[in-house]
N, C-alpha and C positions, 0 to 999 in steps of 0.2 A: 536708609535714607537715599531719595533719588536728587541726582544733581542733572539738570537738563541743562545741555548748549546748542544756540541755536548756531546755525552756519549758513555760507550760500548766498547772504547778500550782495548789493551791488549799485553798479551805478549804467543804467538803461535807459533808451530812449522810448519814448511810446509806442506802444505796439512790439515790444521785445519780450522775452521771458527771459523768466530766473527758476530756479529751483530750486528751495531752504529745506535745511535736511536739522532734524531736533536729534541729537544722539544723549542719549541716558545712560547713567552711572549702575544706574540699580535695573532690573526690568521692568517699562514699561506698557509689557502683556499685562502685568497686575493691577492695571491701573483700567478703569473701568473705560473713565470718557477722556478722550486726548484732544486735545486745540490749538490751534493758532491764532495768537490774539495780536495786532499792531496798535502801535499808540504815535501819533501826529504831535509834533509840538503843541505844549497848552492844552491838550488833548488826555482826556483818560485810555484806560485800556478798551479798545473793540475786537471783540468777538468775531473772527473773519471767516473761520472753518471748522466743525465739530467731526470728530470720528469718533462713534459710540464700539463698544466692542465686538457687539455683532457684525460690524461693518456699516452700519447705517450712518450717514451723512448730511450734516446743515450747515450752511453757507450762508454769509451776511449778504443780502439782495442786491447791493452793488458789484460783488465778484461772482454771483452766481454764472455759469458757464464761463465761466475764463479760469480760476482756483479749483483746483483737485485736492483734495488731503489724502495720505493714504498709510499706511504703516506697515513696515519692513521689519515683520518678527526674526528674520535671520541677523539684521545688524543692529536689531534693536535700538529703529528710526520712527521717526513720524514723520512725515516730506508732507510738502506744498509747493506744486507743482505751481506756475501762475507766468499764463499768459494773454498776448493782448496788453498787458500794461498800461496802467494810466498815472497821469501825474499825480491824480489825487489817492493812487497805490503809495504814493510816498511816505513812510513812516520807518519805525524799529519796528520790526515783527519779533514777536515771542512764542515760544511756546510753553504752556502749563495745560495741569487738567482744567475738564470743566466738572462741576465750578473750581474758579483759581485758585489754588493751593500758594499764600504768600512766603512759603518760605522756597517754592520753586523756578519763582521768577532769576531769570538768569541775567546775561548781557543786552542778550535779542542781537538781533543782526537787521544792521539799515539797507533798506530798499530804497535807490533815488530813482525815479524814474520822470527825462525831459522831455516838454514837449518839443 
């Protein structure tokens, strides 16, 4: 059983970065496709960054060149790098596989970011 937590949140002004770090219970090498999804008050879960396991990468078109995803087989991470920041970045960011796995959804860690 994998237990994901997310970490790294915060509270930034526009145009700052942050860096969320997802650490896994179980190995996440075994896990095909890894994501960072955030959710907005009143808001469902969004799709913000995919890492497929070849290394290949997709990005929701509003963080495209500002969010990096990337995964850290030695500490058994998946990060998201993210900067430029904007207010409408403001959410709980999660991470889970893609597609989401519901029994993986963790805490998430809140991103505020002012203008």
């Amino acid at each position: 059983q994998v237990q994901l937590v997310e970490s790294g949140g915060g509270a930034v002004q526009a145009g700052g970065s942050l860096r969320l770090s997802c650490a896994a219970s179980g190995s996440v090498t075994s896990i095909n496709n890894m994501a960072w999804y955030r959710r907005a008050p009143g808001n469902e879960h969004q799709l913000v960054a995919l890492l497929g396991v070849g290394g290949s990468t997709q990005y929701e078109a509003s963080v495209k060149g500002r969010f990096t995803i990337s995964r850290d087989t030695a500490k058994n991470t998946v990060d998201l790098q993210m900067s430029s920041l904007k207010p409408e970045d403001t959410a709980v960011y999660y991470c889970n596989t893609w597609p989401p796995t519901s029994a993986y959804w963790g805490q998430g860690t809140q991103v505020t970011v002012s203008s």
